[in-house]
N, C-alpha and C positions, 0 to 999 in steps of 0.2 A: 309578389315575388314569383320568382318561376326558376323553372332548369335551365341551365345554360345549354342543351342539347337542342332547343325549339327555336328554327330558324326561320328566317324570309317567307321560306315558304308555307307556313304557316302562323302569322302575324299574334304575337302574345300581348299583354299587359305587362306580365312579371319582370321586362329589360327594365323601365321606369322606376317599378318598385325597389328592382335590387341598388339602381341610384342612387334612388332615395335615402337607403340605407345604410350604402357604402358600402356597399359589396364589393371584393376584386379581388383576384388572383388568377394563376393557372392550374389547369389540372395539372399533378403527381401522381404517379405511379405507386401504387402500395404492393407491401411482401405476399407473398401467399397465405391463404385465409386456413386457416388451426381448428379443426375442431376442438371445442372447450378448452380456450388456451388461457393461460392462467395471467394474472394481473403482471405488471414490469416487474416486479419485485419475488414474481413467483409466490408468493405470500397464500393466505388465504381468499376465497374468492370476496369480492365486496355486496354485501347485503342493502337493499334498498328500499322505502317503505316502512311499517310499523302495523303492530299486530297481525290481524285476517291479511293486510294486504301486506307480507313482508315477501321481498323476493331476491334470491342468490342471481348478479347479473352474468351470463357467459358471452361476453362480446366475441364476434367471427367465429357466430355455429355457423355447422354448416362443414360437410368436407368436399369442396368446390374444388372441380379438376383443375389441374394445371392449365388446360388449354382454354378454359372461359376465364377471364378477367371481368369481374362487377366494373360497371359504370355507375350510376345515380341509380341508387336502389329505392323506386319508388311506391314497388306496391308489395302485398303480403296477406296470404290466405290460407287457410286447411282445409281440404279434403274431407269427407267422410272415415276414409283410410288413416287418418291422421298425416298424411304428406301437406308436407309445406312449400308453398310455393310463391315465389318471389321474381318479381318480374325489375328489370333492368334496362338500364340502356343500352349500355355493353360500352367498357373501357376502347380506346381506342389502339392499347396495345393486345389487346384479346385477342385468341388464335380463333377462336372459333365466335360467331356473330347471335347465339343465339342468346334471348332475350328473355326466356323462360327459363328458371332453373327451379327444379323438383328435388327434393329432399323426402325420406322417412323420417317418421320418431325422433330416429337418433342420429339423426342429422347424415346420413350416407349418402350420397348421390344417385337419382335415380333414374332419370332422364332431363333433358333439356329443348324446348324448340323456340319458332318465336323470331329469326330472322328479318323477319318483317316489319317489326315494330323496330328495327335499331335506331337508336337516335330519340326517343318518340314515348317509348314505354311507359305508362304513366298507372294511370288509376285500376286497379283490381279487384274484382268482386265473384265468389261465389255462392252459387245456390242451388238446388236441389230441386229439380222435375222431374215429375213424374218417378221414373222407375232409376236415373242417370243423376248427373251434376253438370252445371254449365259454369264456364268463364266468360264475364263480361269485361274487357279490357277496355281502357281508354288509351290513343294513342295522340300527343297532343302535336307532334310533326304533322302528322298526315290527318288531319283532325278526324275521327274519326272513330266510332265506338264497335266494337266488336265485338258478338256473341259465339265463343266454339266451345269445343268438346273440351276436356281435359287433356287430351293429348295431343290439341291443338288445331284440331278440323275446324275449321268456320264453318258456323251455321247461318249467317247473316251480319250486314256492315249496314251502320247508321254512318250519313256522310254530314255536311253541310244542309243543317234543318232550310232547307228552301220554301218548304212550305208554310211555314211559320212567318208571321207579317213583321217580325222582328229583325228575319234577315233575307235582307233584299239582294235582286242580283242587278249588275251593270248591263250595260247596252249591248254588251256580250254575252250575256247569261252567267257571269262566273260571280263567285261570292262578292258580296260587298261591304257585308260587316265581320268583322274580326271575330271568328270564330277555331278555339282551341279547347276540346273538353279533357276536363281533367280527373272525372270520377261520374258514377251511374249508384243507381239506389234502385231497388224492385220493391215494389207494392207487393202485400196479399196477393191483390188480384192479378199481377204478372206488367201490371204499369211499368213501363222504364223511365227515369228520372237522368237524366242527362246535365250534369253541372258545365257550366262553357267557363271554367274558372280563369283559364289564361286568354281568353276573347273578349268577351261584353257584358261578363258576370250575371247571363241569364240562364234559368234550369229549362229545360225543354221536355216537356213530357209526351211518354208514346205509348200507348196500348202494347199488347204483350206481342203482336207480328210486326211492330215497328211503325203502326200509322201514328200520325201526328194527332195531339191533341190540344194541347198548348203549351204557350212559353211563359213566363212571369220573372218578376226578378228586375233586372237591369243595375246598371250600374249606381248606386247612391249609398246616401247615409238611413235613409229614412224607414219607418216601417215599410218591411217587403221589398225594400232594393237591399241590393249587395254589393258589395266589391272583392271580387275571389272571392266565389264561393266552392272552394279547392274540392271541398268534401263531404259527400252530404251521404242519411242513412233513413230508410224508414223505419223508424224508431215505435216498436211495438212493447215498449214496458209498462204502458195508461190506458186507461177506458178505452181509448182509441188509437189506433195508427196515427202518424203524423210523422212531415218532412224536418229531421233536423238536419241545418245545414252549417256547414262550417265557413262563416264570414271570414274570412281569411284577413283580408286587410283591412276590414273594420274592426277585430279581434276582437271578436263578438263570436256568439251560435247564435241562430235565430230559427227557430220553427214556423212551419207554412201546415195548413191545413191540404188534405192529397188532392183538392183541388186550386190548390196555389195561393192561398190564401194566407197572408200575415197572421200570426198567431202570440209568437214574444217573442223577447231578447234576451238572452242569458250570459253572464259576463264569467271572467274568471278563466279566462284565458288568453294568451298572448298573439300567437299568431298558429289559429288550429286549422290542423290538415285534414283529417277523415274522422272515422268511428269504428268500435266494434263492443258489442256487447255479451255479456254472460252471467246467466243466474240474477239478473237486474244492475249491476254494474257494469260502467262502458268505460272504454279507455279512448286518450283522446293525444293522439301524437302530435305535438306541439313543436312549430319548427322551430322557436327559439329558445334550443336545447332544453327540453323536459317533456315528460307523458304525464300526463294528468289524468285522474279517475275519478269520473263522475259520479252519482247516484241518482235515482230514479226523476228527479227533481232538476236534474240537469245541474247540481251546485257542487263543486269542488268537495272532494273529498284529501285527497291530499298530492302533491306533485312527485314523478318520481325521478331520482336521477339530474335535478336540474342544476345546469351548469351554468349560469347567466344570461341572462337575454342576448344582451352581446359577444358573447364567447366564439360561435359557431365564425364569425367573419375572419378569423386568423387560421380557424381548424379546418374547413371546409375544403376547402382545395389543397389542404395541405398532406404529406404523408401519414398512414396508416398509424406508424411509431409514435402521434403526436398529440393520437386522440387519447380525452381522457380515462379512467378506467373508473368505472361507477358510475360513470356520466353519460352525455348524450350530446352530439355535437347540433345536427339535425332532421328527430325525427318526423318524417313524412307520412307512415302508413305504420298500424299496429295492428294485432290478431290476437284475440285469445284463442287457445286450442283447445281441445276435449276436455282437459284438466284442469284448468284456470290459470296455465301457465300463457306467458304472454312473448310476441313474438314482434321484436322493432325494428324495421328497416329506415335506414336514412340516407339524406339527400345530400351526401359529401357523394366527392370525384372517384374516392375508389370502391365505394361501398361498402355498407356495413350493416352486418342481420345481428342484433342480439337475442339472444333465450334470456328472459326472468322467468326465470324456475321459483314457481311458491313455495314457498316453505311452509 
């Protein structure tokens, strides 16, 4: 499955899947986004989860200017500062085109940039070098993976893995195999891990200046293929490092050892998008409507929020007013913050950031 914003000019997989599935509609327009707006009913807020993991859900944090409009809210990260940052397509009624939007704490507005990715904004990752913090983005239009500052200087652009015998070019030198990535993972040692989820479902690895080292993966069912592999994470909670990767359309995880290697399968999830971990528990944004928490074993601990598998086909494209409240239509990308509070953006048309605030 994929975003409806990845066009011609950068060749997906995900048009098939949504087929498959029976996906359709148009995008809608939604109201302006509330900070901490309270459930249709005005009532008390709705509580999700049980015991250590219980959490108060506040859907449309965030107090988002008039003049930006969310498109497909795809990715979601924090700062050192505790700023939250969410990366978007940008709606098509938006005054303003930027595709970065920045938040504090308490959800204020604090800057936005990011033009560049419209259309396209997909995977987001940060981490912490040296003395600073970098953002690695994934832009699946312009296929293309991007490392800048936090206030949005590019430091370096991964383009079309050419050098990689996996993707070949034509008699004109231009790409030849179907390549759109859609999320990156860093090693310890500053390895970059490049998922091509909406291309040919292989991971492309590169040392920490962007040279190539290999690719593995490809399109299948079998140990060590994939099909969407959306999102993947170097997963340092065992004796050892190791790639988990989110099998998207196998609805499966599977781990590779950090030189590509098949490692297992781990089930118990429906169709998962990324990772993010804290304190030895990870969360795991599941797009057919629910977040799932794993534990160190990689095995279901309990689902949160989940609205049916099939639910998200009626809601997704639909108005703002229409989504559930306790629930989740499609989440794409989660974050835990400093606190253990957790933070859900999803892949509906007008976008949407929840806070689960732990209790």
């Amino acid at each position: 499955m994929s975003d409806p914003h990845v066009r011609a000019a950068a060749p997906v997989s995900r048009r098939q899947f949504l087929q498959a599935v029976g996906a359709a509609g148009t995008a809608a327009v939604g109201g302006p986004v509330i900070l901490h707006a309270t459930n249709k009913s005005g009532s008390k807020r709705p509580v999700v989860g049980t015991g250590e993991h219980t959490f108060e859900v506040y859907h449309d944090w965030g107090e988002l200017p008039a003049s930006i409009q969310y498109g497909n809210t795809h990715g979601v990260c924090e700062d050192a500062q505790g700023h939250i940052y969410v990366h978007h397509t940008v709606n098509a009624t938006s005054e303003r085109h930027d595709t970065m939007v920045v938040f504090d704490r308490a959800g204020r507005f604090v800057k936005s940039w990011g033009r560049e990715f419209e259309g396209g904004a997909h995977g987001l990752h940060i981490r912490k070098e040296g003395g600073g913090e970098f953002l690695y983005l994934c832009d699946t239009k312009r296929a293309v993976v991007v490392k800048a500052t936090t206030d949005g200087e590019v430091v370096w652009t991964l383009g079309y893995p050419k050098e990689s015998p996996q993707y070949t070019l034509d008699a004109d030198g231009k790409p030849a195999t179907k390549y759109s990535p859609t999320n990156v993972a860093i090693s310890p040692t500053g390895d970059v891990y490049v998922a091509d989820g909406y291309g040919s479902s292989y991971i492309t690895q590169y040392d920490q200046h962007g040279a190539f080292i290999r690719t593995f993966g490809g399109k299948g069912k079998d140990p060590g293929q994939l099909d969407c592999p959306h999102g993947l994470i170097v997963d340092e909670r065992g004796s050892q490092p190791v790639l988990l990767v989110a099998d998207r359309a196998n609805r499966r995880l599977q781990t590779f050892s950090l030189d590509g290697k098949h490692l297992a399968f781990y089930e118990g999830t429906n169709a998962p998008c990324h990772f993010h971990t804290h304190n030895g528990l990870m969360v795991v944004p599941d797009l057919f409507a629910r977040v799932t928490l794993i534990d160190r074993a990689n095995a279901p601990i309990l689902h949160l929020g989940d609205n049916g598998i099939d639910s998200w086909k009626e809601l997704r494209t639909g108005p703002r007013t229409n989504f559930p409240v306790g629930k989740f239509v499609c989440p794409h990308s989660a974050t835990f913050d400093h606190e253990g509070n957790i933070f859900v953006v999803e892949w509906v048309e007008v976008g949407r950031v929840t806070k689960l605030k732990k209790v």
